[in-house]
C-alpha positions as CSV (number, residue, x, y, z in Angstrom):
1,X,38.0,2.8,94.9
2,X,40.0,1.8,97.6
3,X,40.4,-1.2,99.7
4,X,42.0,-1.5,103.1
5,X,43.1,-4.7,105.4
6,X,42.5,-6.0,108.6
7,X,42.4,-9.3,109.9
8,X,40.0,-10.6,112.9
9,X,41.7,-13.9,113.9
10,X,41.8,-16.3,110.8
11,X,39.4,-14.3,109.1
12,X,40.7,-11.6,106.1
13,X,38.8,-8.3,105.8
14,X,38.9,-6.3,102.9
15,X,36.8,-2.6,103.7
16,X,36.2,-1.1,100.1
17,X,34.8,2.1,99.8
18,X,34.0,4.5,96.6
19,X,32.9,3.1,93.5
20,X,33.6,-0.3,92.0
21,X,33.3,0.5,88.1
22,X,34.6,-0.5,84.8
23,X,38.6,1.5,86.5
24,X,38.3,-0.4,89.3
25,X,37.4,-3.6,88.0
26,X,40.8,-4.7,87.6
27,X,42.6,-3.5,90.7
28,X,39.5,-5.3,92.9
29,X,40.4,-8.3,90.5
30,X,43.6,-8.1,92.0
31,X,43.1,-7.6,95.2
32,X,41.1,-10.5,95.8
33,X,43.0,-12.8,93.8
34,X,45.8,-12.0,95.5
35,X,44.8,-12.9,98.8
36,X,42.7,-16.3,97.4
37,X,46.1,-17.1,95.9
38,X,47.9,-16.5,99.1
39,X,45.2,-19.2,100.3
40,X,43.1,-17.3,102.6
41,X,39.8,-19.3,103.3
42,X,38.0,-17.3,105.1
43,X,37.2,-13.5,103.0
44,X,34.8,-10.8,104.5
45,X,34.2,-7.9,101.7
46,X,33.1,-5.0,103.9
47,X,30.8,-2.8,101.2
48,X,29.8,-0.1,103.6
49,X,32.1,2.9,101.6
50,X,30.6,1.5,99.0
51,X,28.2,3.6,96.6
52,X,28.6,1.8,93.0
53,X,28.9,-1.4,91.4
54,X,29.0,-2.5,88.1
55,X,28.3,-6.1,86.2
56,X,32.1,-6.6,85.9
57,X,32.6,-6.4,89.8
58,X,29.7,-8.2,90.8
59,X,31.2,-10.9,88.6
60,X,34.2,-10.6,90.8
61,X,32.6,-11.2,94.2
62,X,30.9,-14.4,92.6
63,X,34.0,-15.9,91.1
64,X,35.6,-15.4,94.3
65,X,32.7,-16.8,96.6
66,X,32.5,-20.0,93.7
67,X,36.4,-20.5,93.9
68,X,36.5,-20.2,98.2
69,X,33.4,-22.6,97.9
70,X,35.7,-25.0,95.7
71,X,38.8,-24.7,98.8
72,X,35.7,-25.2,101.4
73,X,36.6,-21.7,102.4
74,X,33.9,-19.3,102.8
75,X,32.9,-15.3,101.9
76,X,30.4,-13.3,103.3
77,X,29.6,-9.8,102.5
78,X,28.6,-7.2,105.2
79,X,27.3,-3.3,105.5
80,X,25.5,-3.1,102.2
81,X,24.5,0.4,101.9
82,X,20.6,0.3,100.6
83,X,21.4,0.9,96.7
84,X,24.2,-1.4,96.7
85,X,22.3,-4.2,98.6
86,X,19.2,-3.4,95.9
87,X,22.0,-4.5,93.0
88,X,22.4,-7.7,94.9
89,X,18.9,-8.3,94.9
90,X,17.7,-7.2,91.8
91,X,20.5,-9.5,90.0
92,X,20.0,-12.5,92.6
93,X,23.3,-12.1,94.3
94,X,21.5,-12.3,97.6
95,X,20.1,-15.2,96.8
96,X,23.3,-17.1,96.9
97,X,25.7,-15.0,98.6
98,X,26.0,-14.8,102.5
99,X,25.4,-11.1,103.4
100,X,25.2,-9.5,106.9
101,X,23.8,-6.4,108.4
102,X,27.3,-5.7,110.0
103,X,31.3,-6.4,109.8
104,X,30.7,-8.2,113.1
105,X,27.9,-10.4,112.3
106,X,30.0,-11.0,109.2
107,X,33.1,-12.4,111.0
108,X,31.6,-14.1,113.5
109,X,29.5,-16.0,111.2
110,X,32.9,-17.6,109.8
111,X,33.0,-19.4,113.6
Protein backbone atom coordinates (compact mmCIF):
# COMPACT_ATOMS: atom_id res chain seq x y z
CA UNK A 1 0.00 0.00 0.00
CA UNK A 2 0.91 3.39 -0.45
CA UNK A 3 -0.69 6.63 0.12
CA UNK A 4 0.19 9.97 -1.38
CA UNK A 5 -0.97 13.82 -0.58
CA UNK A 6 -2.36 16.55 -2.21
CA UNK A 7 -4.46 19.25 -1.16
CA UNK A 8 -7.32 21.04 -3.43
CA UNK A 9 -8.01 24.24 -1.38
CA UNK A 10 -9.16 23.28 2.21
CA UNK A 11 -9.86 19.97 1.22
CA UNK A 12 -7.07 16.95 2.10
CA UNK A 13 -6.55 14.18 -0.44
CA UNK A 14 -5.13 11.00 0.31
CA UNK A 15 -4.61 8.72 -3.32
CA UNK A 16 -4.01 5.11 -1.98
CA UNK A 17 -3.20 2.54 -4.32
CA UNK A 18 -2.28 -1.41 -3.87
CA UNK A 19 -3.75 -3.40 -1.40
CA UNK A 20 -5.28 -2.40 1.97
CA UNK A 21 -4.79 -5.82 4.05
CA UNK A 22 -4.23 -7.13 7.40
CA UNK A 23 0.06 -5.16 6.71
CA UNK A 24 -1.41 -2.26 5.80
CA UNK A 25 -4.00 -1.94 8.26
CA UNK A 26 -1.88 -0.14 10.60
CA UNK A 27 0.07 2.25 8.58
CA UNK A 28 -3.56 3.48 6.87
CA UNK A 29 -4.55 3.63 10.60
CA UNK A 30 -1.92 6.05 10.87
CA UNK A 31 -2.21 7.99 8.15
CA UNK A 32 -5.58 9.00 8.62
CA UNK A 33 -5.34 9.54 12.16
CA UNK A 34 -2.68 11.64 11.65
CA UNK A 35 -4.20 14.07 9.61
CA UNK A 36 -7.90 13.87 11.72
CA UNK A 37 -5.56 14.70 14.67
CA UNK A 38 -3.90 17.51 12.86
CA UNK A 39 -7.81 18.66 12.52
CA UNK A 40 -8.41 18.33 8.94
CA UNK A 41 -12.32 18.52 8.29
CA UNK A 42 -12.53 17.98 5.10
CA UNK A 43 -10.83 14.07 3.96
CA UNK A 44 -11.18 12.76 0.32
CA UNK A 45 -9.79 8.94 0.21
CA UNK A 46 -9.04 8.45 -3.52
CA UNK A 47 -9.34 4.38 -3.95
CA UNK A 48 -8.69 4.24 -7.66
CA UNK A 49 -4.97 2.23 -7.07
CA UNK A 50 -6.90 0.46 -5.12
CA UNK A 51 -7.42 -3.49 -5.79
CA UNK A 52 -8.00 -4.96 -2.00
CA UNK A 53 -9.64 -4.33 1.07
CA UNK A 54 -10.05 -6.12 4.03
CA UNK A 55 -12.65 -5.91 7.24
CA UNK A 56 -9.94 -4.18 9.31
CA UNK A 57 -9.59 -1.33 6.75
CA UNK A 58 -13.03 -0.87 5.96
CA UNK A 59 -13.38 -0.43 9.68
CA UNK A 60 -10.91 2.41 9.25
CA UNK A 61 -12.74 4.44 6.66
CA UNK A 62 -15.90 4.23 8.91
CA UNK A 63 -14.22 5.30 12.13
CA UNK A 64 -12.82 8.05 10.29
CA UNK A 65 -16.05 9.15 8.45
CA UNK A 66 -18.04 8.68 12.22
CA UNK A 67 -15.19 10.77 14.04
CA UNK A 68 -15.22 13.80 10.96
CA UNK A 69 -19.08 13.48 11.30
CA UNK A 70 -18.58 14.17 15.21
CA UNK A 71 -16.14 17.57 14.25
CA UNK A 72 -19.03 18.42 11.41
CA UNK A 73 -16.21 17.76 9.06
CA UNK A 74 -16.95 15.55 6.18
CA UNK A 75 -15.34 12.33 4.04
CA UNK A 76 -16.12 11.21 0.78
CA UNK A 77 -14.66 8.45 -1.10
CA UNK A 78 -13.98 8.65 -4.93
CA UNK A 79 -12.69 6.22 -8.03
CA UNK A 80 -13.82 2.95 -6.61
CA UNK A 81 -12.49 0.44 -8.95
CA UNK A 82 -15.60 -2.18 -9.62
CA UNK A 83 -14.46 -4.97 -7.06
CA UNK A 84 -13.59 -2.53 -4.45
CA UNK A 85 -16.92 -0.55 -4.83
CA UNK A 86 -18.73 -4.24 -4.78
CA UNK A 87 -17.05 -4.60 -0.96
CA UNK A 88 -18.72 -1.34 -0.15
CA UNK A 89 -21.93 -2.53 -1.25
CA UNK A 90 -22.04 -5.90 -0.28
CA UNK A 91 -21.10 -4.79 3.44
CA UNK A 92 -23.41 -1.58 3.33
CA UNK A 93 -20.61 0.91 3.28
CA UNK A 94 -22.33 2.63 0.39
CA UNK A 95 -25.17 3.02 2.10
CA UNK A 96 -23.76 5.41 4.51
CA UNK A 97 -20.69 6.60 3.06
CA UNK A 98 -20.47 9.50 0.43
CA UNK A 99 -18.77 8.00 -2.70
CA UNK A 100 -18.14 9.65 -6.11
CA UNK A 101 -17.48 8.41 -9.54
CA UNK A 102 -14.36 10.79 -9.57
CA UNK A 103 -11.58 12.78 -7.41
CA UNK A 104 -13.28 15.88 -8.84
CA UNK A 105 -16.81 15.16 -8.14
CA UNK A 106 -15.34 14.18 -4.83
CA UNK A 107 -13.82 17.62 -3.88
CA UNK A 108 -16.21 19.63 -5.19
CA UNK A 109 -18.81 18.01 -3.32
CA UNK A 110 -17.05 19.34 0.00
CA UNK A 111 -18.28 23.08 -1.47
Amino acid sequence: MQISESRQGNVMILEISGRLDTEATKPFEISVLQHLDEGEEMLVLDMGGVDYINSSCLRVVLMAAKRLHGAHGRLALCALGDTIREVFDVSGFSRILEIHPSRSRAVASMH
